[in-house]
Each structure stands twice: as C-alpha cells, then as structure tokens.
N, C-alpha and C positions, 0 to 999 in steps of 0.2 A: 383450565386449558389442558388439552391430552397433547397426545403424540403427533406425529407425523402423517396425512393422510394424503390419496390423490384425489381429483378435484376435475371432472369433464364439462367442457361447454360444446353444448351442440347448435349444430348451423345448421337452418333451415331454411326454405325456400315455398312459404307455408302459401297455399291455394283459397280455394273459395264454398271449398267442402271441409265440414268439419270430420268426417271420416279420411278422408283421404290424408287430412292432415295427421289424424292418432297413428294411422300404418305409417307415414315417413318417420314420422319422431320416435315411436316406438323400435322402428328397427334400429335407431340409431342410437338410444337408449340402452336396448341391449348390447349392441357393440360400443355402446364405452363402459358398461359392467362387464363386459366379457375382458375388456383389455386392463381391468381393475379399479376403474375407478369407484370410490368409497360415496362421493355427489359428484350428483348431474345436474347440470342445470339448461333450461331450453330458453327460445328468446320470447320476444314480446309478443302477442296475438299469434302463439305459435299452432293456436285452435283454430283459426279464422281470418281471414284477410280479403274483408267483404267491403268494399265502400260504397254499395248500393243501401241505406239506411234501411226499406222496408225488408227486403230477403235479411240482411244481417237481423233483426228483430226478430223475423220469424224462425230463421235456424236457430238461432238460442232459446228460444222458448218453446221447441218441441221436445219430445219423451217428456225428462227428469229436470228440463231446464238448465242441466250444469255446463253448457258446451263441451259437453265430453270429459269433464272434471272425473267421472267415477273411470277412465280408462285410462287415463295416467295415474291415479291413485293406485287400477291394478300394475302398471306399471311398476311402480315404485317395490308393491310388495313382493310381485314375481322377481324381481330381479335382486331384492333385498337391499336398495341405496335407496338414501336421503335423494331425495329429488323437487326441486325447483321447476316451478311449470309455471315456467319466465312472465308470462301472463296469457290470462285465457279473458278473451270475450265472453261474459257471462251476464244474464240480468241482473240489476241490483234492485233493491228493495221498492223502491219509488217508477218501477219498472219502466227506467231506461238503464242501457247498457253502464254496464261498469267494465274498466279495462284491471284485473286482479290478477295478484302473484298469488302462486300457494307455496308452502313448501309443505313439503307430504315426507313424511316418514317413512322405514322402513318397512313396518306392516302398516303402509297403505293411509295412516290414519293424517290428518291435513292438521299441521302443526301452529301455520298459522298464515296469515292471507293480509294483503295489501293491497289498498286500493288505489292507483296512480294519483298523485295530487296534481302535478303539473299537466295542464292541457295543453299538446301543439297546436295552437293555433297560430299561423305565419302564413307569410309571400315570400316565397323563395325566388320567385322571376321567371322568367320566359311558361308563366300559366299554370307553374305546381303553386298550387296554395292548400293549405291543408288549417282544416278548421273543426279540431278534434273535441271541442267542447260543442260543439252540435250533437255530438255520437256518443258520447259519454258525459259519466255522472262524473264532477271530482269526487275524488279521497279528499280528507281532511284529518288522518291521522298517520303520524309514524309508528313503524314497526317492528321490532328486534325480535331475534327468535335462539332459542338455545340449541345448538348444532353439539356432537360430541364432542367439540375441537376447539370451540369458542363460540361466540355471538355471531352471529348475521344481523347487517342489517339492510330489509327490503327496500328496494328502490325499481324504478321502471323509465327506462328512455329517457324522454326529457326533462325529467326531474336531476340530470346531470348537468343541467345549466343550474342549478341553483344550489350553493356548496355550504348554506348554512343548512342544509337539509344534512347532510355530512357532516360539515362541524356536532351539527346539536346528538349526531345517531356516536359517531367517535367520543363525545364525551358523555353521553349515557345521560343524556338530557329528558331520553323517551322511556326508561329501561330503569328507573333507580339508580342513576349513577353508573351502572355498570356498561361500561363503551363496547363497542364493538369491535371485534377482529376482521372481519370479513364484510366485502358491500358485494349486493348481488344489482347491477343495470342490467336486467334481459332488455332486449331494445331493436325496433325496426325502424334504423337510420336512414334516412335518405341518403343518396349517392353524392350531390353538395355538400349537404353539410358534412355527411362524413368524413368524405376526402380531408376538410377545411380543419374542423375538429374532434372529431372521436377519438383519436391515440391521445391527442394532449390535454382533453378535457378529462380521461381517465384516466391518466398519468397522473395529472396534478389531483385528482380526490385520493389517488393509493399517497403521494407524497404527503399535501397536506396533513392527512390524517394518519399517518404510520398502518394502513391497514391495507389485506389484501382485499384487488378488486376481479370478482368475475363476473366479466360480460356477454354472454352468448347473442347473437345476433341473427334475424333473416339477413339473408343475403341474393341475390337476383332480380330478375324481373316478375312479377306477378301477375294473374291473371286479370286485376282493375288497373296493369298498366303500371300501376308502381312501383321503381324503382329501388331495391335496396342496396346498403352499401358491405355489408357484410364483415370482416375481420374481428369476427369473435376474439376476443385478449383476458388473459389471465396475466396479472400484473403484482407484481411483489411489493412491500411496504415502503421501498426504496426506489418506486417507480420504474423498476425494469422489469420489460416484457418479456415473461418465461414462454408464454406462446400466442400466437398470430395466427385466425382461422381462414387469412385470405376473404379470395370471393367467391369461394362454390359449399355445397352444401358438405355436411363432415361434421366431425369430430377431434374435438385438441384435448389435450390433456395436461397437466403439470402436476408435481408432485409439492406438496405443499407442508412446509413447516412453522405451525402457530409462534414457537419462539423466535422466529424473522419478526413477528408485531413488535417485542417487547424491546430486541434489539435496537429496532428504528427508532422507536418512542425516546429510548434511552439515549442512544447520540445527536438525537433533534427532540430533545422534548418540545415541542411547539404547542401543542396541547395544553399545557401547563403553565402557557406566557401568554394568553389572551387578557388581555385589560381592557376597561373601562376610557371610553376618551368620548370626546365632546366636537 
C-alpha cells in the first residue's frame, strides 16, 4: 500500500447513442485529471442506456463490438490515470449482452473487467418494473485488481444488496487472502430506491468492511424515460461521506489516504471476529 492519492467519480446523464455518450464522459474525464485526480471512475452503462433489446444488440455489435471500450481506453492513456469505465454494455461471449466493469490503466491497457453478478430484476410500483436478467448474461465471478494504492474490489449497482459479496472481496476470499482497500459500485439507481437506500446501503459496506467505497452514478432523466437518482459518494472506512455528487451531471473528487483502511480495521477489527454458528 503507497501513499496518498486523489480519487474522481463522474456523473453522468448517459443517452441512447453510444457516441454521444464517449464525448460527455470524456470531457469530464479530462476535467477531473486536469483538477488532479490520480482515478477516475464513471457509472454503470455509462456507454449506453437503451431499453429497447433489438437497437441495444445491434449498437454493440457494430465496428469492433466493444461498445466503445477502445475510446475510453484512449481515454485513460491521453490523460495518463487509472480509470474505471463503471460499466459498459458489451456482448458477451454466448452473444447476449453483458453489463462489464473495466479498469484500464494508465497506458490504455484493461487491467481487469467484471461482469455484474446480481440481476435487477423487481416491481417497484406505480409501472416501473425492471427486468434486467432479460438483457444481460449474469457474471458468476469476483474480481480484485491491483491499483498503486492498494486492491480494488469490482462491484456494479445492484450487487450492493448483497454484502457477502463484500464481506468475501474485504477478506481476500477471491484474491489469495489478500482483502481489499477499495470497492468500486458504478451504478444507475433509480430515483426510489435511491432516495430510500443508496447513502445507507454504501455507508454500511465502507463500515462493515473498514474499506473505502467509490460510487460514481447516472443521474437524470433518460432518453427510454428512466429515471436516475444520481449522488455519486466517495465514502471513507469509518463511513463518512467526503463527497456528495448531488443530482446533475459533474464531477466530485476527494483526496484519499490508504492508511484510513488499516486505521479503521484496527479500532473495529470486525473482519477478524466472524465465527461459525448454527
């Protein structure tokens, strides 16, 4: 674990064009490496936000198939940060969609990629129902990845309902033992559930697990009508939010010190008191 680093999550407002969406993210990309930050990270389907099943099929699988994978990759290397491309709408192998994080390195090169295990599938009321295992393939594995600061470990949206996915990524259950410092939710919340729990459901994975959590978010209305709730947070290992990206599109930033992990660990070691019971 090194030094001291800054840490940007950007807010998006992501469209129905996968072009359209590399020029928003990208410009805001660069203004949070211009304002220093060392990673960036963007939110979930920050490529694409199609709910019409045949058009989303057919945008990902023209050119090179990557939904614009190779343009945040140049992303990452012209600006020289580690970057998080929260998740991109891409095919997967069995050629239906996959919902994939990447994290991409400095020069460009994709460090390592996660495939969302948890599918939204729910009725939230008054006619939003969302039934996300229609449109994507699950993931079936976790992900940690080596950052210069410490461990990341990959995570997407609604995979924050489910906290032994966290417990097993903080005690290096996936990784040889070795836990993670860092969780990455990119995520496109809905505006209920948000309200209801996104600060406390992200709270309690930074406490539970003494680790920081960063969440970049869509935020707004969309062009299929959907709703998002937006307040991207960067959240410390003692559960206090160092920033709040609201509801408009933007960029937050915090300055982030790895030795906050070991500190929290060490006055709640809770990590270390998990037992066996019947």
């Amino acid at each position: 674990m090194s030094g001291p680093f800054t840490v940007a999550c950007v807010q998006t407002t992501s469209s129905r064009e996968i072009a359209e969406n590399i020029e928003a993210a990208g410009a805001l990309v660069r203004a949070a490496a211009k304002a220093g930050a060392d990673f960036v990270l963007l939110p979930e389907t920050v490529n694409l936000m199609e709910s019409n099943g045949k058009l989303r099929t057919e945008k990902i699988t023209k050119g090179d198939g990557d939904g614009g994978l190779s343009a945040y990759r140049d992303m990452a290397s012209q600006a020289g940060i580690w970057l998080l491309a929260g998740s991109l709408v891409v095919m997967g192998e069995d050629e239906k969609a996959v919902n994939r994080s990447f994290l991409i390195g400095p020069d460009g090169a994709v460090q390592a990629q996660y495939d969302k295990i948890h599918m939204f599938d729910v009725d939230l009321g008054d006619g939003e129902v969302h039934k996300e295992s229609n449109a994507y393939a699950a993931g079936s594995k976790a992900v940690t990845a080596v950052l210069p600061w410490g461990r990341l470990g990959m995570s997407v949206c609604y995979d924050l309902r489910f906290p032994n996915l966290y417990r097993g990524l903080a005690k290096g259950y996936y990784s040889g033992g070795e836990g993670v410092d860092f969780i990455s939710v990119p995520a496109a919340f809905t505006r209920p559930t948000g309200k209801a729990h996104w600060h406390v459901l992200l709270r309690a994975r930074a406490i539970e697990n003494g680790c920081y959590v960063f969440a970049p978010a869509q935020c707004g209305e969309h062009e299929n009508g959907r709703k998002t709730y937006g307040h991207s947070l960067i959240i410390n290992p003692w559960g206090e939010i160092l920033a709040d990206g609201g509801e408009e599109t933007g960029i937050i930033t915090a300055d982030i010190d790895p030795a906050e992990v070991t500190k929290a660990r060490a006055m709640i070691p809770s990590l270390m008191h998990d037992r066996a019971f019947t």
